[in-house]
C-alpha positions as CSV (number, residue, x, y, z in Angstrom):
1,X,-59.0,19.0,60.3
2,X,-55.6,20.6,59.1
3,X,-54.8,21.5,55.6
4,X,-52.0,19.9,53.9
5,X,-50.0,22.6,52.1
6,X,-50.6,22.7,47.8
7,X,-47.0,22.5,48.0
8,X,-46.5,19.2,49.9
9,X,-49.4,17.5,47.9
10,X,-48.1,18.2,44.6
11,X,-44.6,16.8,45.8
12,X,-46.6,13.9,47.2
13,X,-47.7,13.0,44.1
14,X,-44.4,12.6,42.6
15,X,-43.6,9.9,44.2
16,X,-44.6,6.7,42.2
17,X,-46.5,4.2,43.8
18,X,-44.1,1.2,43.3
19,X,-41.7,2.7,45.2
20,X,-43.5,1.6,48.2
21,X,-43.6,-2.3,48.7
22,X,-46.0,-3.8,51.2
23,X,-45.0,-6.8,52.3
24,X,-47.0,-8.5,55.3
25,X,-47.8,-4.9,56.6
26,X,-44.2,-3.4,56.4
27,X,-43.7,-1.0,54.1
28,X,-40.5,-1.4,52.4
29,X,-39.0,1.2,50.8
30,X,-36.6,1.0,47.1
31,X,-35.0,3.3,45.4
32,X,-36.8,4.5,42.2
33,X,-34.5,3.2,38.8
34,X,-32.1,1.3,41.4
35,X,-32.8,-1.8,43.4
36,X,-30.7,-4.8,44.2
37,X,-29.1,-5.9,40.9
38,X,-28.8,-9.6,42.5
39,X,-32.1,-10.3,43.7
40,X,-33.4,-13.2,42.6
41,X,-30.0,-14.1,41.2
42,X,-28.3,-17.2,42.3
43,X,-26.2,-14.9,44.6
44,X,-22.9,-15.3,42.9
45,X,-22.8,-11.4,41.9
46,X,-22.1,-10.7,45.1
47,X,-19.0,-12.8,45.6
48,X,-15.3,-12.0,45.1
49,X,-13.9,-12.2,41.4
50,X,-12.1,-15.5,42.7
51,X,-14.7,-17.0,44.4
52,X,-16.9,-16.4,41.3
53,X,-13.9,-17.9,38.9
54,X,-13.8,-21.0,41.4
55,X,-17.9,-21.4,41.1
56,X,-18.1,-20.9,37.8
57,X,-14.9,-23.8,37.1
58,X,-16.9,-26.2,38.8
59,X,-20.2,-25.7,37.7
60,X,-18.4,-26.2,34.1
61,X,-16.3,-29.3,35.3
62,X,-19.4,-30.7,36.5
63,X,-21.9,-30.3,33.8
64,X,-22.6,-33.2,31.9
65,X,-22.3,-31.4,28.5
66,X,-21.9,-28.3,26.6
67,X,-21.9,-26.7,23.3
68,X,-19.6,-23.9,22.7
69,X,-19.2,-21.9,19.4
70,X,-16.7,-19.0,18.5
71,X,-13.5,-18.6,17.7
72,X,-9.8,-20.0,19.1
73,X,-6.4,-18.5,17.7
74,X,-3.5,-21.0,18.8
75,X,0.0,-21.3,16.9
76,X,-0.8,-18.2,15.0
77,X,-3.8,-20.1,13.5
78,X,-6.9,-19.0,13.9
79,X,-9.8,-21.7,14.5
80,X,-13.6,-21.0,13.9
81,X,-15.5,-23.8,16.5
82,X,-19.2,-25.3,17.0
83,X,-18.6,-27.9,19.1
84,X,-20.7,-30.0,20.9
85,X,-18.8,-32.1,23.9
86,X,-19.6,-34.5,27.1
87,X,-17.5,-36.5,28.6
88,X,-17.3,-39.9,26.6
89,X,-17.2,-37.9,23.0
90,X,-17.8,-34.8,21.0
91,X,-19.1,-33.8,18.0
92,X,-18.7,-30.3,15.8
93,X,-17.3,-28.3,12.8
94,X,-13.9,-26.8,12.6
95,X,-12.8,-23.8,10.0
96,X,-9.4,-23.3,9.6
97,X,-7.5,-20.5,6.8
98,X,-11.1,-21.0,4.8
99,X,-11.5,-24.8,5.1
100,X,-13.9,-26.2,7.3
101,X,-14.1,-30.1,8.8
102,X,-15.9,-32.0,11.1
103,X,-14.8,-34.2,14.2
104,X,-16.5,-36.7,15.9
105,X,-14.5,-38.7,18.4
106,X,-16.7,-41.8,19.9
107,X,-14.7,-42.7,23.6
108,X,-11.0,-42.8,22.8
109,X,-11.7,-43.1,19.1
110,X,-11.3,-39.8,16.6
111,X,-12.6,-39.1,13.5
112,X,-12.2,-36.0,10.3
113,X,-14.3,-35.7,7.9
114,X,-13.8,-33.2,5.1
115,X,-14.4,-32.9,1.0
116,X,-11.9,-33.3,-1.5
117,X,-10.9,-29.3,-1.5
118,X,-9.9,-29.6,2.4
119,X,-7.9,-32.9,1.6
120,X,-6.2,-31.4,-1.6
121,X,-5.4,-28.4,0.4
122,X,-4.0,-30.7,2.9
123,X,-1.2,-31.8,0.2
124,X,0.8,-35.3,0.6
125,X,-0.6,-38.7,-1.1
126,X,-3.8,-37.4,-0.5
127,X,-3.5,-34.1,-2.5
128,X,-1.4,-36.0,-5.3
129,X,-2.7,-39.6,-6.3
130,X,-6.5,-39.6,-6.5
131,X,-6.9,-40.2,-2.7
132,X,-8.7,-37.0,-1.8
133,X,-11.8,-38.0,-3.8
134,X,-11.8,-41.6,-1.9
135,X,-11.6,-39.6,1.2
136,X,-14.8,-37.0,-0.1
137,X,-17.2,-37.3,2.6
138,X,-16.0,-40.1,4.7
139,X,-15.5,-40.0,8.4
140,X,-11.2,-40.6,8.0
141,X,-10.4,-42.8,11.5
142,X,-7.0,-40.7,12.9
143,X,-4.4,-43.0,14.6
144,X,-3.5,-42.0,18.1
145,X,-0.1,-42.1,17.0
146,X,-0.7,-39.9,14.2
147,X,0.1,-35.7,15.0
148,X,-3.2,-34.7,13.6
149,X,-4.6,-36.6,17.0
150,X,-2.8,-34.8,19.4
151,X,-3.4,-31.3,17.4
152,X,-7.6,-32.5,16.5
153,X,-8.5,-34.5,19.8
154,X,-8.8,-31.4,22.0
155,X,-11.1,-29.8,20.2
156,X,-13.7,-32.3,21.3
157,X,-12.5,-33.5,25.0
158,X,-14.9,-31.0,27.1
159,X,-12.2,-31.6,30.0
160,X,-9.0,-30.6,28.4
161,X,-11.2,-27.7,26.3
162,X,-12.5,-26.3,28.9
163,X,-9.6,-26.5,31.4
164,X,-7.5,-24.7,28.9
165,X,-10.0,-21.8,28.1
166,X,-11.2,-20.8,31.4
167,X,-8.7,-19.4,32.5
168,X,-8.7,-15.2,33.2
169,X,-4.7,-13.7,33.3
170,X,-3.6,-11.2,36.2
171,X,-5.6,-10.0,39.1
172,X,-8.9,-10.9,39.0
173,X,-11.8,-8.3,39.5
174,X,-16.0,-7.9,38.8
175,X,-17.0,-5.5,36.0
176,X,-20.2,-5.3,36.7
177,X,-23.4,-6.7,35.9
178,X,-24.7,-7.4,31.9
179,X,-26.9,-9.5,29.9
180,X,-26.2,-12.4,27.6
181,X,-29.0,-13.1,25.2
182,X,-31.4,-12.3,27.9
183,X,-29.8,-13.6,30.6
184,X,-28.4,-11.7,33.2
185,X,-24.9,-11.9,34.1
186,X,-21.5,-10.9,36.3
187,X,-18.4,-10.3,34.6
188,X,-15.1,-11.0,35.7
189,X,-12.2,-9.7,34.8
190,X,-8.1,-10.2,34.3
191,X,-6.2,-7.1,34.9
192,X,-9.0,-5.0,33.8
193,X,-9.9,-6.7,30.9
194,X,-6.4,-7.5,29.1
195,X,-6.1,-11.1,30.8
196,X,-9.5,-11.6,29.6
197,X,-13.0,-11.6,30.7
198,X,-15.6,-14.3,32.1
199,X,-19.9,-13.5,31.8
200,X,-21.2,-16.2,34.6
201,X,-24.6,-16.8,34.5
202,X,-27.0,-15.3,37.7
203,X,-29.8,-17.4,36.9
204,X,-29.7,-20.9,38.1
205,X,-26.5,-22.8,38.0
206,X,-23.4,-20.5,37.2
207,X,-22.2,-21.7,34.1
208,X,-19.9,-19.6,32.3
209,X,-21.6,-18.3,29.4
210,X,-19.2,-15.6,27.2
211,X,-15.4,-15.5,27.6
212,X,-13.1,-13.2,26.0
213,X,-9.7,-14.7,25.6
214,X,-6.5,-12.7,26.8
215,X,-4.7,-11.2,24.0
216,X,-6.8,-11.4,21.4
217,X,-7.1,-15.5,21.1
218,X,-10.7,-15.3,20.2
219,X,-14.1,-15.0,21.6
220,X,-16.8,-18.2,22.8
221,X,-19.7,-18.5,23.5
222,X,-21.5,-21.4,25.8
223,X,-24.8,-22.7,25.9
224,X,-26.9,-26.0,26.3
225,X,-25.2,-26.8,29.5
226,X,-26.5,-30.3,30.7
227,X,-28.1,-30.9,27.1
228,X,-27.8,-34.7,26.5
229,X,-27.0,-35.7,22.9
230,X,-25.5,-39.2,21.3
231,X,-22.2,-39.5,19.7
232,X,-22.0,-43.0,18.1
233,X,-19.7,-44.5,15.6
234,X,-20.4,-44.1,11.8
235,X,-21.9,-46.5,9.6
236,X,-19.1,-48.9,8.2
237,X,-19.9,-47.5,4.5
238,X,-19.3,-44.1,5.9
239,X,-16.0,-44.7,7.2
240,X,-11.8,-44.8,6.1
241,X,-9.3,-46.4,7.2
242,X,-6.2,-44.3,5.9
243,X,-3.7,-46.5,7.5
244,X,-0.7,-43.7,7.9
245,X,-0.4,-40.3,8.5
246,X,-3.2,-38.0,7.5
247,X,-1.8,-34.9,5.4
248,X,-3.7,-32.3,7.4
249,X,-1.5,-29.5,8.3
């Protein structure tokens, strides 16, 4: 029998015992504190920053619903959001220079609701005769043809949101892989972080899950991708019918 060296054995036993996998009889061997970042991923981590924009759009387009929550500056105005959106409606808050709303828009149909402070804020008829305590509480219906439509209605089309925000400036690239909340992710990146930046989720479908915005336009966040939930119109004591052009900006 031939003596294994004191030396050998001692560096033997360094060698943790995980390292070695058996699997079906072959030993397989992994590198202690490194390993395959994208095993048991959904594999996206190992595409091209474009490919992974591309997946990521389309997983997004194709989700039933999503609730997203952060903040949007557009127009020099920043906008706090926690919105929840599918595709016949959405439902959420809004703040805005210290006054917050809500919007509910039921198919084609949009309505504000607000207290008397937002609607006195707001100035006009509203601010000046009375109307802004009539209007306390009540889901306001907004006109199509009225501005505050156009500037409101985007806020809760999941389409047109999301088609706006996903969107990375300059040469795309991966920065590696993170974790979102416990999830793991890959970021992507626009010329190296000032066109923005993209977590996509590596577990399961490869929703995007944390965007940065280019230039400092504010930070989201998405999560209950696929979650159902009901938007329906509000009870007829609930509602107004201002009948011109709401005094929102």
């Amino acid at each position: 029998m031939t003596a294994i060296p004191q030396g050998r054995t001692r560096r033997a036993a360094r060698v943790p015992a995980f390292c070695v996998l058996a699997v079906t009889g072959t030993a397989l061997l992994t590198g202690c504190g490194g390993g395959d970042p994208d095993a048991g991923t959904n594999g996206v981590g190992k595409l091209p920053a474009d490919r992974i924009e591309a997946k990521t759009r389309a997983a997004a387009q194709g989700a039933p619903a999503v609730r997203l929550s952060g903040t949007v500056v557009t127009s020099g105005r920043t906008y706090q959001l926690d919105m929840r959106l599918k595709a016949d409606g959405g439902t959420g808050s809004v703040t805005s220079q210290g006054a917050t709303f809500k919007l509910l828009r039921v198919g084609a149909q949009l309505y504000l609701k607000a207290d008397a402070d937002f609607w006195n804020q707001a100035g006009g008829k509203a601010g000046g005769d009375g109307t802004a305590g009539k209007l306390n509480g009540k889901y306001v219906k907004v006109p199509q043809t009225d501005p505050a439509y156009k500037k409101f209605s985007g806020f809760t089309d999941k389409d047109v949101l999301l088609d706006g925000l996903l969107t990375l400036h300059g040469t795309l690239a991966t920065d590696g892989h993170h974790d979102d909340a416990g999830t793991r992710t890959i970021r992507i990146t626009g010329d190296k972080g000032s066109g923005g930046s993209l977590d996509v989720c590596l577990e399961g479908t490869p929703y995007p899950l944390r965007l940065v915005r280019a230039g400092g336009a504010g930070t989201l966040s998405f999560s209950d991708w696929g979650k159902d939930f009901a938007v329906t119109e509000p009870a007829q004591g609930e509602t107004v019918d201002y009948g011109q052009q709401l005094p929102t900006s």
